[in-house]
N, CA, C and O of each residue as an XYZ file, in Angstrom:
828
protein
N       0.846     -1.194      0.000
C       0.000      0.000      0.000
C       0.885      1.249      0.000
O       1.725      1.648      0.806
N       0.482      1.683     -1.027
C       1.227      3.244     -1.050
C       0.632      4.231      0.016
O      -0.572      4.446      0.155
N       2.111      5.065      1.093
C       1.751      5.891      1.960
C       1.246      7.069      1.353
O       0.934      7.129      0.164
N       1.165      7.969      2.128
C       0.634      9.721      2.522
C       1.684     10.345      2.071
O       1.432     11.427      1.541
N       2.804     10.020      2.103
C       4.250     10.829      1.518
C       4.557     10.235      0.636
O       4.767     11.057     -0.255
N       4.829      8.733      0.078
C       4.770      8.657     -1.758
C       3.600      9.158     -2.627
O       3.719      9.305     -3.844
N       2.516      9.401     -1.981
C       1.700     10.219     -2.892
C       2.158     11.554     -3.069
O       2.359     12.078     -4.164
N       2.284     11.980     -2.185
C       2.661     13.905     -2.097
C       4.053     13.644     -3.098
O       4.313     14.697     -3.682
N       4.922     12.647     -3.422
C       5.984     13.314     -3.473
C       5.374     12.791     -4.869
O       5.417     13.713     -5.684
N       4.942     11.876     -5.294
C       4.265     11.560     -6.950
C       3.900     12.914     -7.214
O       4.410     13.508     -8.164
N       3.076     13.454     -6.471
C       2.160     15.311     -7.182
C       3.171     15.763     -7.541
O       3.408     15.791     -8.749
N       4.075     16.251     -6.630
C       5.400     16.957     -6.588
C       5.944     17.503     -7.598
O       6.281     16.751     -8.512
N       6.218     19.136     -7.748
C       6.779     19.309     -9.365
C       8.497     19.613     -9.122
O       9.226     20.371     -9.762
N       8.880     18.585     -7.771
C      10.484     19.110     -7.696
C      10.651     17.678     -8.684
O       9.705     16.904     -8.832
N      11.945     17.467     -9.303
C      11.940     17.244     -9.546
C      12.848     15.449     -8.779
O      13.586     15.891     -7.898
N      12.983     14.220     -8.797
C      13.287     13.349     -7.966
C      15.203     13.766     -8.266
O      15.859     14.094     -9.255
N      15.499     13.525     -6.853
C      17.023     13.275     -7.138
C      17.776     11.979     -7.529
O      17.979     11.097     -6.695
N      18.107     11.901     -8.569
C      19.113     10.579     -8.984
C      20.415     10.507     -8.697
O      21.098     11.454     -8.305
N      20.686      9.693     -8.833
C      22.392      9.689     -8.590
C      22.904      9.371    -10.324
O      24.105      9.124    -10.432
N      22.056      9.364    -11.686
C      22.689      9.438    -12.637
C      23.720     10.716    -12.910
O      23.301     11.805    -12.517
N      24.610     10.696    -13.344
C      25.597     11.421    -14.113
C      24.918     12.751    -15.429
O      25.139     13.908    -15.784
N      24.060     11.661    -15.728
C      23.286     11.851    -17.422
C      22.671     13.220    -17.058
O      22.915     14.277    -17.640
N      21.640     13.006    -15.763
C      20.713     14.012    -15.400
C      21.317     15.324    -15.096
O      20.589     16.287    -15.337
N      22.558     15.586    -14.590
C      23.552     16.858    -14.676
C      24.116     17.495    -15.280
O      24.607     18.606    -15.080
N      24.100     16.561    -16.453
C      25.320     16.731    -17.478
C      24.734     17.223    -18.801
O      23.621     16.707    -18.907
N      24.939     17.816    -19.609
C      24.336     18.590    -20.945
C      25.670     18.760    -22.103
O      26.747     19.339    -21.966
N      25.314     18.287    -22.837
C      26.178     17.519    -23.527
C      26.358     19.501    -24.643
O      25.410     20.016    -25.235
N      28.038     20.213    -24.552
C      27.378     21.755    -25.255
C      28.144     21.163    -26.781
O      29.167     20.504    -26.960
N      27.254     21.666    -27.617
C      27.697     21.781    -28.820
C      28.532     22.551    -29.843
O      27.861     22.919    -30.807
N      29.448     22.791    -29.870
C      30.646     24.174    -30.361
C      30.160     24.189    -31.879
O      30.015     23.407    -32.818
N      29.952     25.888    -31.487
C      29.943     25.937    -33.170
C      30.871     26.805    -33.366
O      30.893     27.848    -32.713
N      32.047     26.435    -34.557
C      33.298     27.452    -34.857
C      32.869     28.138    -35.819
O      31.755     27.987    -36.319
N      33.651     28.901    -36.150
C      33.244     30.115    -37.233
C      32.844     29.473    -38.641
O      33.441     28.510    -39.122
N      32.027     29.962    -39.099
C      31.140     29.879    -40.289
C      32.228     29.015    -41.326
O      31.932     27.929    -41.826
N      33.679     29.792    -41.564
C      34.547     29.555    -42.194
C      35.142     28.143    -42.130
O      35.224     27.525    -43.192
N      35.539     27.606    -41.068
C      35.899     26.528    -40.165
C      34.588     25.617    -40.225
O      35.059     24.491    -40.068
N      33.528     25.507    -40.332
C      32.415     25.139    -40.337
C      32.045     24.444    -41.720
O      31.202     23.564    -41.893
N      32.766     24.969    -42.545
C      32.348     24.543    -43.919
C      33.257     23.305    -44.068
O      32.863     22.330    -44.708
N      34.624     23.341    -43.408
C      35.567     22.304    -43.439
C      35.787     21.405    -42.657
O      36.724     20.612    -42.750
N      34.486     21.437    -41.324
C      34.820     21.271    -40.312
C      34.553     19.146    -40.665
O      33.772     18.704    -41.509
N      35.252     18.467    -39.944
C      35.220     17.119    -39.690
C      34.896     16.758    -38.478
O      35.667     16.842    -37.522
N      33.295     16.166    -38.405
C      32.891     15.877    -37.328
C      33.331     14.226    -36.581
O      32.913     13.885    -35.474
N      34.125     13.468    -37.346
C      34.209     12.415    -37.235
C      35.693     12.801    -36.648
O      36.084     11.951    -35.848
N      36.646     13.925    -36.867
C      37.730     13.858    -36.102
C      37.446     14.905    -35.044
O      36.647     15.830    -35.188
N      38.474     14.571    -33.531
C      38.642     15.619    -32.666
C      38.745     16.884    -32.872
O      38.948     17.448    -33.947
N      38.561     17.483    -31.513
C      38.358     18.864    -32.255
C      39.795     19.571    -31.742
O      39.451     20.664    -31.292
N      40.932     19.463    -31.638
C      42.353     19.565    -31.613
C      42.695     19.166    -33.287
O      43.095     19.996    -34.103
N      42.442     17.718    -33.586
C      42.781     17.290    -34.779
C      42.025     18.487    -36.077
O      42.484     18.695    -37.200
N      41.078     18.962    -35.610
C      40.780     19.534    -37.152
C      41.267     21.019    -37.273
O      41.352     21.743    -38.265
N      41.613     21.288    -35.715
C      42.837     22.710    -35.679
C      43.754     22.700    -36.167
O      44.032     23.791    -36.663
N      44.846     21.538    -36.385
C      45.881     21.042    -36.902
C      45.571     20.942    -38.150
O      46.416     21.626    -38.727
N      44.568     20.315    -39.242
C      44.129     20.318    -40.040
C      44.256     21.871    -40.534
O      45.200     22.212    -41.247
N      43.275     22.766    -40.124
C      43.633     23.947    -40.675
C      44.682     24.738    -40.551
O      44.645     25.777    -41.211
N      45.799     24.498    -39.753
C      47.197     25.268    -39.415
C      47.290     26.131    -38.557
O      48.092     27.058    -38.441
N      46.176     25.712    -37.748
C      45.665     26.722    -36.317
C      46.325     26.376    -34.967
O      47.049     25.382    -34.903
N      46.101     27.174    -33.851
C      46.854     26.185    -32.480
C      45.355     25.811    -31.674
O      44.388     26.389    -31.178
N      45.508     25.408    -31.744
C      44.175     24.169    -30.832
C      43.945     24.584    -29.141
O      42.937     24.289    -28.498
N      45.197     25.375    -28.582
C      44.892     25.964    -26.985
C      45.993     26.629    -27.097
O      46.873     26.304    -27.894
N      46.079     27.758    -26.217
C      46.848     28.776    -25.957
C      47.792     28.761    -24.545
O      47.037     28.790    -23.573
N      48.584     28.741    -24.325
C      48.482     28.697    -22.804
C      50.178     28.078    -22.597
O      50.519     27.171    -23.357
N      51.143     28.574    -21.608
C      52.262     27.086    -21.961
C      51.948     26.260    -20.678
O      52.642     25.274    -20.427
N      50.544     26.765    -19.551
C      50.731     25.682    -18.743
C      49.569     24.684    -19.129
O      49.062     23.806    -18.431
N      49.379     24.930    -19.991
C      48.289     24.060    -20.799
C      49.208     22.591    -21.599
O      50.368     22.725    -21.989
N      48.354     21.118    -21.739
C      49.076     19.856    -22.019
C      49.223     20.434    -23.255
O      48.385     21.256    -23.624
N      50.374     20.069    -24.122
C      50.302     20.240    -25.821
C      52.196     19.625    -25.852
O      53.181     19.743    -25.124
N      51.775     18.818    -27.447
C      52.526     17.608    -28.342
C      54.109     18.006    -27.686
O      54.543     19.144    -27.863
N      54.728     17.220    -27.102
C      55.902     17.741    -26.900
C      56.772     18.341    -27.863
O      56.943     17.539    -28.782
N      57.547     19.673    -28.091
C      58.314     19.968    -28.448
C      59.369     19.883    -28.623
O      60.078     20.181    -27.662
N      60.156     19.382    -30.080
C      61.646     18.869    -30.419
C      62.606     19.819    -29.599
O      62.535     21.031    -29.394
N      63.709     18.685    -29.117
C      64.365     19.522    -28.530
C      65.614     20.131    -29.389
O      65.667     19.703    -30.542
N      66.500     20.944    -29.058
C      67.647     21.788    -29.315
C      68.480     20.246    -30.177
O      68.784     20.230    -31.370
N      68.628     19.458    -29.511
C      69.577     18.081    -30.260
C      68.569     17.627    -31.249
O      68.955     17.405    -32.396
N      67.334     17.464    -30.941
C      66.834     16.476    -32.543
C      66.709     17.415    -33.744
O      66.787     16.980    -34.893
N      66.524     18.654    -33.477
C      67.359     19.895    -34.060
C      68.481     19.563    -35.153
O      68.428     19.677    -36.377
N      69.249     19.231    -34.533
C      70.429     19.275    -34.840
C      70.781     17.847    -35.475
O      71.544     17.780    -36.438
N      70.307     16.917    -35.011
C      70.427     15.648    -35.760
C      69.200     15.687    -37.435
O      69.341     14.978    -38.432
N      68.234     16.623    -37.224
C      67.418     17.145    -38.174
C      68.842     17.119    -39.362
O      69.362     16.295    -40.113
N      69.064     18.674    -38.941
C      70.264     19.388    -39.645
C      71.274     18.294    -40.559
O      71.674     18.344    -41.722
N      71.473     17.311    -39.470
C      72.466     16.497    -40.011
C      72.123     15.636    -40.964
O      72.770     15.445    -41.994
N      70.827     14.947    -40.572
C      70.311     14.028    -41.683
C      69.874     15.055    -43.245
O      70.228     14.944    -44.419
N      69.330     15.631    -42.818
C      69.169     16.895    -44.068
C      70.573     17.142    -44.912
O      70.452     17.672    -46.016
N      71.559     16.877    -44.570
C      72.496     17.394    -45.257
C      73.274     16.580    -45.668
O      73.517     15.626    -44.929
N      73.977     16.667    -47.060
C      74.168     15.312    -47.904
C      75.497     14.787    -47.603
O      76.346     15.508    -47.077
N      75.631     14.064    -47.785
C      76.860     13.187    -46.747
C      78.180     13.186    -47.960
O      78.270     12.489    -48.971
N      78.836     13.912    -47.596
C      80.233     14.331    -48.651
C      81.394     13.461    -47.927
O      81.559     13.864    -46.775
N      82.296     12.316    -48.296
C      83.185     11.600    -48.630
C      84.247     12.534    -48.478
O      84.543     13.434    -49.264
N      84.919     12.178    -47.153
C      86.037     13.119    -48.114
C      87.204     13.074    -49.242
O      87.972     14.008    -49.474
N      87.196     11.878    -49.869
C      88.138     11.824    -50.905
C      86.964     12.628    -51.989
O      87.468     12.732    -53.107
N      85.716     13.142    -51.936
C      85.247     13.757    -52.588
C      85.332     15.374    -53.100
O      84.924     16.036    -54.054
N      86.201     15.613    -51.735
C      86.456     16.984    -51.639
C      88.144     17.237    -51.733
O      88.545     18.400    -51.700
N      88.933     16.330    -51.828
C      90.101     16.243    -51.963
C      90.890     17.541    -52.502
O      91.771     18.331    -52.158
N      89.704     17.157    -53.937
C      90.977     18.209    -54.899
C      90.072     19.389    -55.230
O      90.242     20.159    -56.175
N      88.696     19.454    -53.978
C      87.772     20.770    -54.046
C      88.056     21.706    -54.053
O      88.023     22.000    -52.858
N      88.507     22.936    -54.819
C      88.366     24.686    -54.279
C      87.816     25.464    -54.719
O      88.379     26.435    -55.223
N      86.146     25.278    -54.682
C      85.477     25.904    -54.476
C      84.320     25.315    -53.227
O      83.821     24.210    -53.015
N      84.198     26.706    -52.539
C      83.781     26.764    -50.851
C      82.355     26.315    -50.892
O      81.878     25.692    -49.944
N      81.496     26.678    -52.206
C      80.518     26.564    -52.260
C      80.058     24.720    -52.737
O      78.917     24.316    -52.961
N      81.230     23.974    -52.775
C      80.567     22.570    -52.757
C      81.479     21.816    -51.445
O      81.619     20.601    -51.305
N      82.007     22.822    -50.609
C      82.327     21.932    -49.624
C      81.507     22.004    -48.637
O      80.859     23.014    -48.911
N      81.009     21.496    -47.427
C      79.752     21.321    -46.473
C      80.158     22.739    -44.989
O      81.184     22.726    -44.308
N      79.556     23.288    -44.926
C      79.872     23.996    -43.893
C      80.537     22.946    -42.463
O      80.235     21.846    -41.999
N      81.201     23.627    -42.256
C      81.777     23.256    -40.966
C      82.992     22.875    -40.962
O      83.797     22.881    -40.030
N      83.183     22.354    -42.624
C      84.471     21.266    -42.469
C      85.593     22.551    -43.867
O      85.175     23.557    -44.441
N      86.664     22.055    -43.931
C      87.376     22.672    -44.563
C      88.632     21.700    -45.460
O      89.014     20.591    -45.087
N      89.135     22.434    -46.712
C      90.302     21.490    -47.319
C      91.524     22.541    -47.183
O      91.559     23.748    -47.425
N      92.456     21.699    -46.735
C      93.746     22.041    -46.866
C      94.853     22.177    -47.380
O      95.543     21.322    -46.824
N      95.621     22.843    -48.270
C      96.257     23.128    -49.423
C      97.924     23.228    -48.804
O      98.612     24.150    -48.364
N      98.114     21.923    -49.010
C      99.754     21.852    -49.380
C     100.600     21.935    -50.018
O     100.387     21.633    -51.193
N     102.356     22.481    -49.558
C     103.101     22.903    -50.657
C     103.645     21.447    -51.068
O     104.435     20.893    -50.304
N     103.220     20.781    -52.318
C     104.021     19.212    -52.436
C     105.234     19.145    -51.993
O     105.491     18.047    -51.499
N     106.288     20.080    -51.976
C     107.709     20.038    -51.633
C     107.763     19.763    -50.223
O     108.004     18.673    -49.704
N     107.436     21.210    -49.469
C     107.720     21.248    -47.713
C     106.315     20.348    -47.397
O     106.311     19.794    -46.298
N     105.495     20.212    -47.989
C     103.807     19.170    -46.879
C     103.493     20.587    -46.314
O     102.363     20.424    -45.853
N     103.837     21.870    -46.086
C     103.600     23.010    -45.267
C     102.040     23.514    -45.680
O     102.042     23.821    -46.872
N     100.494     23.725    -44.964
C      99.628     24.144    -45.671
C      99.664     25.583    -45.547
O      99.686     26.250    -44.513
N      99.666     26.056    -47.045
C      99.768     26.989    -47.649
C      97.953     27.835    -47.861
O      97.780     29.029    -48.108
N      97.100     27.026    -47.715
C      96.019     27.775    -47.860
C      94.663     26.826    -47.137
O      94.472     25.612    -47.219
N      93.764     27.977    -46.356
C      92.758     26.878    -45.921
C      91.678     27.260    -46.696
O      91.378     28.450    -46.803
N      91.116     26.455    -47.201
C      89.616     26.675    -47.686
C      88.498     26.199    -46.759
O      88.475     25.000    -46.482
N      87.381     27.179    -46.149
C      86.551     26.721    -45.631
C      84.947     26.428    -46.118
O      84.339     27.342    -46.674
N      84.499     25.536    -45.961
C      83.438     25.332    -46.743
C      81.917     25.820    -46.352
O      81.448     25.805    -45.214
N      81.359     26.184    -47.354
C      80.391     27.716    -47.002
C      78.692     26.491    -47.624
O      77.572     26.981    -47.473
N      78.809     25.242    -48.157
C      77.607     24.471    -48.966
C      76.808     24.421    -46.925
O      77.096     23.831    -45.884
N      75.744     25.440    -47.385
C      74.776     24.645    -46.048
C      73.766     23.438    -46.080
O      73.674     22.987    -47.221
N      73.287     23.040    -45.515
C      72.398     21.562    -45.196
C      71.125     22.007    -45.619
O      70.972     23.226    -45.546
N      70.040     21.254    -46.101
C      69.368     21.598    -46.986
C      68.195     21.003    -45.618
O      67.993     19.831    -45.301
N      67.558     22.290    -44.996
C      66.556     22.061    -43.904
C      65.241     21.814    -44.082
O      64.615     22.867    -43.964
N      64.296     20.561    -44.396
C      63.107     20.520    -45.132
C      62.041     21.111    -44.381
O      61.975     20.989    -43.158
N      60.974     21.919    -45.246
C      60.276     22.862    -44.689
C      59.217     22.681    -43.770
O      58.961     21.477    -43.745
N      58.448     23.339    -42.968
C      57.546     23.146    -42.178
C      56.180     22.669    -42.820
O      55.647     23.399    -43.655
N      55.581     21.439    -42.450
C      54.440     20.963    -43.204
C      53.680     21.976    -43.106
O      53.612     22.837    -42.228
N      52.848     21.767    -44.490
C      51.605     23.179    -44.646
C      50.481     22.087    -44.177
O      50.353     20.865    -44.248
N      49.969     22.844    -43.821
C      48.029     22.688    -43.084
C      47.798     22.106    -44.392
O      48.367     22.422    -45.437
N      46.776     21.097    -44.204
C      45.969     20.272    -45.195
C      44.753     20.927    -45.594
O      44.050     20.384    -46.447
N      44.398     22.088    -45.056
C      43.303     22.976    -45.284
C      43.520     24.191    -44.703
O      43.231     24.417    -43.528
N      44.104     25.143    -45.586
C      44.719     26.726    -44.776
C      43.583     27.448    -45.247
O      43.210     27.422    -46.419
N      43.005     28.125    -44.287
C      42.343     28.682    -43.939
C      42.119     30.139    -43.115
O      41.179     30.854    -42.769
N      43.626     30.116    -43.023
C      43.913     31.908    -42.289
C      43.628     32.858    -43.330
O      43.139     33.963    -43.098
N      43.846     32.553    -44.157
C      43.551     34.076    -45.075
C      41.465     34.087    -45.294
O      40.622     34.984    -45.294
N      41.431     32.967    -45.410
C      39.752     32.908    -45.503
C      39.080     33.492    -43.921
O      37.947     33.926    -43.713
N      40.070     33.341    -43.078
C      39.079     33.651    -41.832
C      39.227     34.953    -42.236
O      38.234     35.472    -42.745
N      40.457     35.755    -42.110
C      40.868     37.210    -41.464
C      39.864     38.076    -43.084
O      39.533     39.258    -43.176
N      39.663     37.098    -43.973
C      39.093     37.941    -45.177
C      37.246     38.204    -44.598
O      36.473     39.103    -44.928
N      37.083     37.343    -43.905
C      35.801     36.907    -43.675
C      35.689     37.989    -42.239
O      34.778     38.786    -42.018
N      36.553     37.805    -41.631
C      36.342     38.744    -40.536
C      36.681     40.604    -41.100
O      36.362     41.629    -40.498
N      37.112     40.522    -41.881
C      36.969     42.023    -42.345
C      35.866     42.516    -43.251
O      35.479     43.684    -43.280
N      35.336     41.409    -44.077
C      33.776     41.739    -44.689
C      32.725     41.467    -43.391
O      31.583     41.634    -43.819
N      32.709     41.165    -42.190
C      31.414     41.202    -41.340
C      31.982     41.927    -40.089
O      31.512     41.805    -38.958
N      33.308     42.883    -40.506
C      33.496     43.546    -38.549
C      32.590     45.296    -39.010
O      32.475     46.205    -39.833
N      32.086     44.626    -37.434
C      30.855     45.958    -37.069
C      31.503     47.001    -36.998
O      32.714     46.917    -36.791
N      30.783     48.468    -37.175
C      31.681     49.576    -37.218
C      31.651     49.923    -35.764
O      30.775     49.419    -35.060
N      32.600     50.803    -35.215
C      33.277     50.691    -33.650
C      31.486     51.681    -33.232
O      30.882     52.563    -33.843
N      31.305     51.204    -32.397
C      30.543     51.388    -31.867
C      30.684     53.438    -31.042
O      31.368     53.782    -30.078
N      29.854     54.235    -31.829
C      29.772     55.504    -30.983
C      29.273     55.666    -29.414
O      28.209     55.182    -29.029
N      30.185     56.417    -28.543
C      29.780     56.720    -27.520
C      29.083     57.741    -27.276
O      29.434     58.802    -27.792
N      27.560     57.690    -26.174
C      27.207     58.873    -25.808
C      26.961     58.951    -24.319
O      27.503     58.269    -23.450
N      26.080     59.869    -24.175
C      26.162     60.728    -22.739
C      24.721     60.733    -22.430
O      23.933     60.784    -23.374
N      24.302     60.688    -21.269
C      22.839     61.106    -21.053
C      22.429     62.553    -21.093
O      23.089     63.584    -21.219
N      21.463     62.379    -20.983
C      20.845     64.173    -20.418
C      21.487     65.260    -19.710
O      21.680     66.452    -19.952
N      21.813     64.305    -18.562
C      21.982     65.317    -17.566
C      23.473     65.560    -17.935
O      23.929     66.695    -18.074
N      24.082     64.614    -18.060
C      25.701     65.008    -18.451
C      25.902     65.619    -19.380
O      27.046     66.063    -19.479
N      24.977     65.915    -20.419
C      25.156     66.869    -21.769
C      24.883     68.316    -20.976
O      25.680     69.254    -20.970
N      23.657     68.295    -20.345
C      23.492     69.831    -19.530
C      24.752     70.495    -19.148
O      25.415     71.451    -19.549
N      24.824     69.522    -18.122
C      26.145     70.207    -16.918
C      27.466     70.615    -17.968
O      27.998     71.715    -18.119
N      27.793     69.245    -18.656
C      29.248     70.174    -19.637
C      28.953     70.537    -20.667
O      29.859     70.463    -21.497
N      27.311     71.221    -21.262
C      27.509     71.973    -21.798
C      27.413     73.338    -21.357
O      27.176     74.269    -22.126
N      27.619     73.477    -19.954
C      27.759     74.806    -19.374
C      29.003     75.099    -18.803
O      29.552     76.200    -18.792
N      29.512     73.808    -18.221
C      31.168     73.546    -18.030
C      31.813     74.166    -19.138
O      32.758     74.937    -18.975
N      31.299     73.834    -20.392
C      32.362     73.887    -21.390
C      32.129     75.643    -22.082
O      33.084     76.237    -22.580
N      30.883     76.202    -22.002
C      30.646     77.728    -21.897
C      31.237     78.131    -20.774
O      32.189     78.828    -21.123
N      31.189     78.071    -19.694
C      32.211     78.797    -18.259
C      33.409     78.995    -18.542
O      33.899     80.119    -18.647
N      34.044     77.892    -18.703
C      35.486     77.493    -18.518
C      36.474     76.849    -19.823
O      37.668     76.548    -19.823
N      35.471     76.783    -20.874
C      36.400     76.570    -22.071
C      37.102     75.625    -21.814
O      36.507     74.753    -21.181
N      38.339     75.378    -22.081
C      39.306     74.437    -21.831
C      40.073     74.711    -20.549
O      41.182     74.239    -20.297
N      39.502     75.369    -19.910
C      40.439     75.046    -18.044
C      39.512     74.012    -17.410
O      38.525     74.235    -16.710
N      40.000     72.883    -17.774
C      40.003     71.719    -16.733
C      39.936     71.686    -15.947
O      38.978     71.067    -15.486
N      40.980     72.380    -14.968
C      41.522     72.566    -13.427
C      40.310     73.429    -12.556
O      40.043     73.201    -11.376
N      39.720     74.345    -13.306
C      38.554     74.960    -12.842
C      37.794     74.685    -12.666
O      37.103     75.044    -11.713
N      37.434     73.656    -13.754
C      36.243     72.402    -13.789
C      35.721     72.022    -12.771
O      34.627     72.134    -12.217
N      37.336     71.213    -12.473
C      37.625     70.229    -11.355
C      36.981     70.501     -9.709
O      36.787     69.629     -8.862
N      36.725     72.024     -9.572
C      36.834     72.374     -8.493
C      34.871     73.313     -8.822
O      34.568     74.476     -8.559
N      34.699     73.100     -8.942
C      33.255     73.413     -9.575
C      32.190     72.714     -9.175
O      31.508     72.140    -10.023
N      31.770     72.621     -7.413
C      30.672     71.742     -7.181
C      29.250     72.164     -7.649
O      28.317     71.366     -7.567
N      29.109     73.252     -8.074
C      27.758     73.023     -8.691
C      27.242     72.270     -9.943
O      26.204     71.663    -10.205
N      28.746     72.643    -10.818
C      28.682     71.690    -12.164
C      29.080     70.510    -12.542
O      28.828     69.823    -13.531
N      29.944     70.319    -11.336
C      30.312     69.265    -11.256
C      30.600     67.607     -9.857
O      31.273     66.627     -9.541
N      29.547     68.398     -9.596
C      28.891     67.279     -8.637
C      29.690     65.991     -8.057
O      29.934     65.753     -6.874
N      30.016     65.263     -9.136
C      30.976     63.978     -9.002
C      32.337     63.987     -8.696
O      33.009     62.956     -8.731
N      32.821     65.154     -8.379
C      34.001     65.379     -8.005
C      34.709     64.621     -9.154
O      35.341     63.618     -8.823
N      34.688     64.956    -10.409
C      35.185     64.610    -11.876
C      36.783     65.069    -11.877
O      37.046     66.262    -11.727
N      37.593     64.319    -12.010
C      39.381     64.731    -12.500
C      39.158     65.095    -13.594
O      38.137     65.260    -14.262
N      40.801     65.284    -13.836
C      40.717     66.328    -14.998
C      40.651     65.675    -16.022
O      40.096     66.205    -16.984
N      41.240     64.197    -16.170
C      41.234     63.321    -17.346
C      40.301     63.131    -17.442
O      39.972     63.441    -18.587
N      39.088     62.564    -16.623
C      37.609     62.023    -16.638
C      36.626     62.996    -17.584
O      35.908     62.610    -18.507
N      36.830     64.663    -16.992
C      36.275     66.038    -17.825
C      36.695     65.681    -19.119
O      35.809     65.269    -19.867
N      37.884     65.746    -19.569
C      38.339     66.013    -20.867
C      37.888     64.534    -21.726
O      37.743     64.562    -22.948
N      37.707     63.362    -20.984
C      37.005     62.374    -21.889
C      35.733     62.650    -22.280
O      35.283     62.601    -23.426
N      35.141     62.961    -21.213
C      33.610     63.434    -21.667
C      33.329     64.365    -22.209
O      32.177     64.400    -22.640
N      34.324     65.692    -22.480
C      33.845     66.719    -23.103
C      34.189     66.760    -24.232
O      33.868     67.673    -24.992
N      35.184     65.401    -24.672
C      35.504     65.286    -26.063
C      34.463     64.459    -26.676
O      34.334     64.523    -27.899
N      33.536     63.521    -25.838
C      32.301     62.885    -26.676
C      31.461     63.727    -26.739
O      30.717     63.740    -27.719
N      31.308     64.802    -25.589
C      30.277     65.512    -25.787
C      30.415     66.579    -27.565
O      29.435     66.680    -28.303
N      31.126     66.914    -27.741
C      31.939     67.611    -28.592
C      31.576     67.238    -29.694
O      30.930     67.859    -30.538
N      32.013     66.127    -29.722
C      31.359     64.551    -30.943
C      30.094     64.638    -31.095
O      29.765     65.178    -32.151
N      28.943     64.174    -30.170
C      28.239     64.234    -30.249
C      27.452     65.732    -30.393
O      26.230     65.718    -30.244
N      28.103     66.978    -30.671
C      27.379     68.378    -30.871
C      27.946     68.487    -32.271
O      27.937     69.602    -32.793
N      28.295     67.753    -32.746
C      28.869     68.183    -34.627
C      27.979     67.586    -35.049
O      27.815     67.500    -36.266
C-alpha cells in the first residue's frame, strides 16, 4: 500500500534526485566560425581539425600540448638533411661553395707538406620545410572577418551630463583645473582626465 508521503511526493513538481551522471550533465555543442564550419570534420577531434587547418588548438604554456623537439633532434634534423660528402670527394675541391659547412680542405706545398692555404666550406644543409596545413584557412578567416566587422561602436552621454558640460564647457572653455573644483557643475568630483574624456564625446556628439 502506497503511503501519505509517496503520494505527495508523486504530485510533486520538484523534480526526484538521482544519482545518474546523465541528469547533470548537458552535452554543449561548439559551433566554430562559419569559415571553419564549412571544413569542419565531425568524425575527427576537435584539436585534430585545428591542426588540419594550421591553427593552435589551446593557448596557454601551462596548458598539455605535443611535446616539443628539442635543441639536439634539431640538430640531428640538420644532419640528416644534409648530404653526406666523402672526403676523398672533396680532396681536390676549391670551391667553398661545394664543400659542407663546418668542415674545410687544406692546401699543401708538395715540396715542404707546409699548408699553404685553408679553404673553408660555405655548402649549407638543406633544412626541409615546415608541413603546410591540409586545409589553410587563415587568409579565408581574417578575409571573412573584415567583410562582417561591425563599425566601432559611438559613444554617448545622457541628459543630464550633456546639460552640466555643456555649461562647463561655456564657463570654462578648456580650463580643466577649474572644472575640477566646480561643485555646482560638477557634482561627481570629476578629474581632470575624466572632464576632458567626456567633453571630447560631448563635442562629438554636438557636430
Amino acid at each position: 500500500m502506497v503511503t501519505v508521503r509517496k503520494r505527495k511526493m508523486a504530485r510533486s513538481s520538484v523534480r526526484k534526485n538521482t544519482k545518474r551522471v546523465k541528469d547533470k550533465q548537458k552535452k554543449v555543442k561548439l559551433i566554430p566560425h562559419p569559415v571553419m564550419a564549412a571544413h569542419w570534420d565531425k568524425k575527427l577531434s576537435w584539436r585534430t581539425n585545428y591542426e588540419r587547418f594550421g591553427l593552435q588548438a589551446r593557448l596557454g604554456k601551462h596548458i598539455s600540448s605535443p611535446a616539443k623537439p628539442s635543441s639536439k633532434s634539431n640538430v640531428n634534423k640538420i644532419k640528416e638533411a644534409s648530404p653526406i660528402v666523402k672526403p676523398e670527394t672533396i680532396a681536390n675541391e676549391t670551391d667553398p661553395e661545394k664543400i659542407p659547412l663546418g668542415e674545410a680542405r687544406l692546401i699543401r706545398d708538395p715540396e715542404t707538406n707546409e699548408v699553404v692555404e685553408i679553404i673553408y666550406g660555405k655548402m649549407e644543409p638543406e633544412v626541409e620545410e615546415p608541413e603546410k596545413p591540409a586545409i589553410p584557412i587563415i587568409e579565408d578567416l581574417l578575409k571573412y572577418n573584415e567583410e562582417h566587422a561591425q563599425p566601432a561602436k559611438r559613444k554617448t552621454l545622457n541628459q543630464m551630463d550633456c546639460h552640466l558640460l555643456a555649461k562647463l564647457d561655456k564657463k570654462y572653455g578648456d580650463d580643466y583645473e577649474k572644472m575640477k573644483w566646480d561643485q555646482n557643475l560638477n557634482p561627481f568630483f570629476l578629474s581632470v582626465g575624466q572632464l576632458k574624456k567626456k567633453l571630447e564625446i560631448w563635442r562629438a556628439m554636438e557636430k
